[in-house]
C-alpha positions, 0 to 999 in steps of 0.5 A: 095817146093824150093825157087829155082824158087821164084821171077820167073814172072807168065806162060803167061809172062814167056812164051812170052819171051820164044816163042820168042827164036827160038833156044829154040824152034827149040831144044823142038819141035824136041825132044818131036816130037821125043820121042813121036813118039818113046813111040807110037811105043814102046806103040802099041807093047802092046796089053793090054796096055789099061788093064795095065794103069787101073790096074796101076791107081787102084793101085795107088788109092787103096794106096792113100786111104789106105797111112797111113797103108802102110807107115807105114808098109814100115817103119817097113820093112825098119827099120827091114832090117837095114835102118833108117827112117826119116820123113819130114813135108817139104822142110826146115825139109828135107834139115836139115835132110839131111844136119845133116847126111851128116855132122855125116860122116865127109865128104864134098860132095855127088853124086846125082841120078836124084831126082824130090824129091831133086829139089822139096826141092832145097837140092843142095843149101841147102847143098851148103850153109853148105860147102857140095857140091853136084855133079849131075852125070845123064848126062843131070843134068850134063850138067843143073848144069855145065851150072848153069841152072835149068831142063826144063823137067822131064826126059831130063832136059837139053832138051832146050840145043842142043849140040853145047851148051852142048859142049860148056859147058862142055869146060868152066865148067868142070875143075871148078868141077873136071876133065876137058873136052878133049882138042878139045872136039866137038859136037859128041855124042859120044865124049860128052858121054865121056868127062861126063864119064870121068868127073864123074868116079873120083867121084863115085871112092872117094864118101863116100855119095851118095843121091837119091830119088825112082821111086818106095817104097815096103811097104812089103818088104821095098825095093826102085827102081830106074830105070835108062838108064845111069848106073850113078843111079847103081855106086851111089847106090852100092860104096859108104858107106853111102846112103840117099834116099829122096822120096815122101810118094806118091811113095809107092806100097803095094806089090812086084807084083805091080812093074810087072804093073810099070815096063812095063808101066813106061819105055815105056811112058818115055824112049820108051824101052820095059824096063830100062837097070838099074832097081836097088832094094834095102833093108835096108842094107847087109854085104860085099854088097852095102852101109853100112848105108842106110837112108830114108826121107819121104817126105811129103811138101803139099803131105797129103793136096793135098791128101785131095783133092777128085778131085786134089788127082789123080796128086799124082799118077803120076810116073813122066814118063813125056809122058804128057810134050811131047804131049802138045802144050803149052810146046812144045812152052814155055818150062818148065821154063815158069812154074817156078817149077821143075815140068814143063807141064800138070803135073807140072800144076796140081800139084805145085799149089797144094803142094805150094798153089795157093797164088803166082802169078805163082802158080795162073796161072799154071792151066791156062797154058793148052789149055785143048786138052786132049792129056796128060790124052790120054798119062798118064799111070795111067789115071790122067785126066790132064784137070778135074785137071786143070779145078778144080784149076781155080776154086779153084783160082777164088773162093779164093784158099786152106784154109791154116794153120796158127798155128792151126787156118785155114786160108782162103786167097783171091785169086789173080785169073785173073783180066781180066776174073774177070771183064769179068764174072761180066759183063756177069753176069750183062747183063744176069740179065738185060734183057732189056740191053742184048736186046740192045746190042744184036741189036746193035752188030747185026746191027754193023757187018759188021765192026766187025774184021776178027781176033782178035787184040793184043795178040789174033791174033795168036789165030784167024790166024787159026781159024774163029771168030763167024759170027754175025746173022744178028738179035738177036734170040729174034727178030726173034722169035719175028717177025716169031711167033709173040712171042707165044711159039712154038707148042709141 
């Protein structure tokens, strides 16, 4: 995955810093309370709802277990349409590939459609450091590019922004990246709207290139699908000459009728619409219609190691609608940067650990971010079940983390894990196995209870403000027992 967040701090120091920031908090908790309380709605208009998200989690299985046929009928179709196909083993080869096809067009920019993909390889600085310059045109990565930031959220990157912010942005930056903001811009919608319209029609007018990713690959037809709410997705796709696609292998359906279960489930977990106002499809290319050279890169970066993961394979059914991010409480407070990765909350979780290994500090303390509640697989439209995941990488990082390649040899590498918890299990599994001093210190907590704390200290006191600290008998069971039955087994 990109170097972008690398150097980054581990979650629980990210995210103390960020639940500090009132602001920051003020913007996430009023817009995830909003959009969830949206999909609700837009969710209870459906009364196979419940049918749709099995339909749409069987489908996304069947494919993974079948992904190596429908590839690579997808690239048959694809190719027989007139596109080309190109496959990268990860992020580096990726980069490059793009960067040659841009070059082999002679031109030095790109307009970009919102792309998890493109920000998983960190292509804008790849492009940027081969004199191409890449313009974001979906207003909220407008808005995390002019600012020179990084998304903090799947669907509404700029969702840690309010909009006094974002004009301010706009005033100070735009006229370094093309056409500047109206002179007495203000904090409306409306006039914000505007100024990024304007900003950007200069630039989907002289694009010869156009980079994007896809919500979704037909392997019979070779046909992308990108859905969008902005209109920006529909003029990149059609003006310019040449358009590259980057998009993970996991994006594929098998048949043309298994978007009918995505496109219902998809726009109501994320935008809470009954159906995007741009859903876009194309197939290779057509004469007089739409770009005259269509390439695909399919993305693998640590998709078929994940996929060999009997337990951690179901975050690749993800189709990013980011309705986990708004239920859960963690995010809710720390924000997505807290999770140094372009896929921040439950998911982002789940699934950087397992495309970037769980060998850096911030990948080994992702699947602890979560307070396992739940909320996200109630939510997830195609059923991943969010905290099996993470309960599944604190093993994993506990016992060592993944095996991974070195050459051709398997490597096997010690895992960082949780010094804390570590020292803990050890001492728990040394009193366990001494019976003699578990006894005694089962009485002498018994009898030092009444000067035990009410609530935690240090870190702990928010955790016990709300909740009751288990009461101490006032002996030990095996005393008791002890003294009512004089140690003889109970009666059967």
């Amino acid at each position: 995955m990109s170097g972008t967040f690398v150097g980054m701090p581990a979650f629980p120091e990210a995210a103390r810093e960020a639940v500090g920031n009132r602001t920051l908090r003020a913007n996430l908790r009023h817009a995830t309370h909003t959009i969830r309380a949206k999909r609700a709605r837009a969710v209870a208009e459906m009364s196979d709802w419940a049918e749709l998200r099995e339909a749409g989690k069987r489908i996304k299985d069947h494919t993974l277990r079948h992904l190596g046929r429908y590839l690579v009928q997808l690239e048959q179709a694809v190719t027989a349409a007139g596109g080309i196909v190109h496959w990268a083993a990860d992020a580096e080869e990726a980069g490059r590939i793009v960067t040659e096809l841009v070059r082999a067009t002679g031109e030095s920019e790109v307009v970009k459609v919102k792309s998890m993909a493109t920000q998983e390889i960190g292509l804008n600085e790849v492009l940027e450091a081969n004199g191409i310059r890449a313009y974001e045109t979906d207003l909220a990565e407008l808005i995390v590019q002019l600012g020179k930031d990084r998304p903090s959220h799947i669907l509404v990157p700029a969702i840690h922004r309010n909009r006094g912010e974002i004009r301010d942005i706009f005033r100070s930056e735009m006229g370094a990246w093309g056409r500047p903001a109206p002179d007495g811009l203000t904090d409306t919608p409306a006039e914000l709207a505007e100024a990024a319209r304007l900003h950007l029609r200069e630039k989907f007018l002289r694009a010869k290139v156009a980079v994007s990713g896809a919500n979704f690959m037909v392997a019979e037809t070779g046909t992308l699908v990108v859905v969008e709410s902005e209109g920006n997705g529909r003029m990149c796709l059609t003006l310019p000459e040449t358009l590259i696609s980057v998009v993970g292998i996991e994006k594929i359906v098998p048949t043309w009728r298994d978007l009918e279960v995505f496109l219902q489930t998809l726009p109501r977990s994320s935008t809470a619409e009954r159906m995007n106002p741009y859903t876009s499809m194309w197939t290779g290319t057509t004469g007089g219609d739409g770009p005259r050279a269509f390439h695909l890169v399919l993305l693998d970066n640590g998709r078929t190691d994940t996929l060999a993961d009997q337990v951690g394979r179901q975050a690749l059914r993800c189709i990013r609608c980011s309705a986990c991010l708004n239920v859960c409480p963690v995010y809710e407070r720390a924000g997505g940067h807290a999770y140094g990765s372009v896929y921040p909350g439950p998911i982002g979780a789940i699934l950087s650990p397992q495309l970037r290994g769980t060998q850096s500090a911030i990948d080994a303390s992702l699947p602890y971010a979560s307070s396992l509640c739940g909320a996200c697989y109630d939510v997830c439209p195609v059923a991943i079940d969010i905290p099996e995941v993470l309960v599944h990488l604190r093993e994993r990082v506990a016992e060592g983390g993944p095996a991974t390649r070195a050459g051709n040899k398997v490597v096997l590498r010690p895992a960082r894990g949780h010094a804390a918890e570590r020292a803990a299990m050890r001492a728990a599994l040394w009193a366990f196995s001494h019976p003699d001093a578990l006894r005694t210190g089962q009485r002498l907590a018994s009898r030092s209870r009444r000067f035990l704390p009410r609530t935690l200290p240090g870190p702990g006191r928010a955790w016990s403000a709300s909740r009751d600290l288990p009461t101490l008998p006032p002996e030990p069971f095996r005393d008791w027992w002890q003294r009512t039955h004089g140690g003889k087994e109970a009666d059967r």
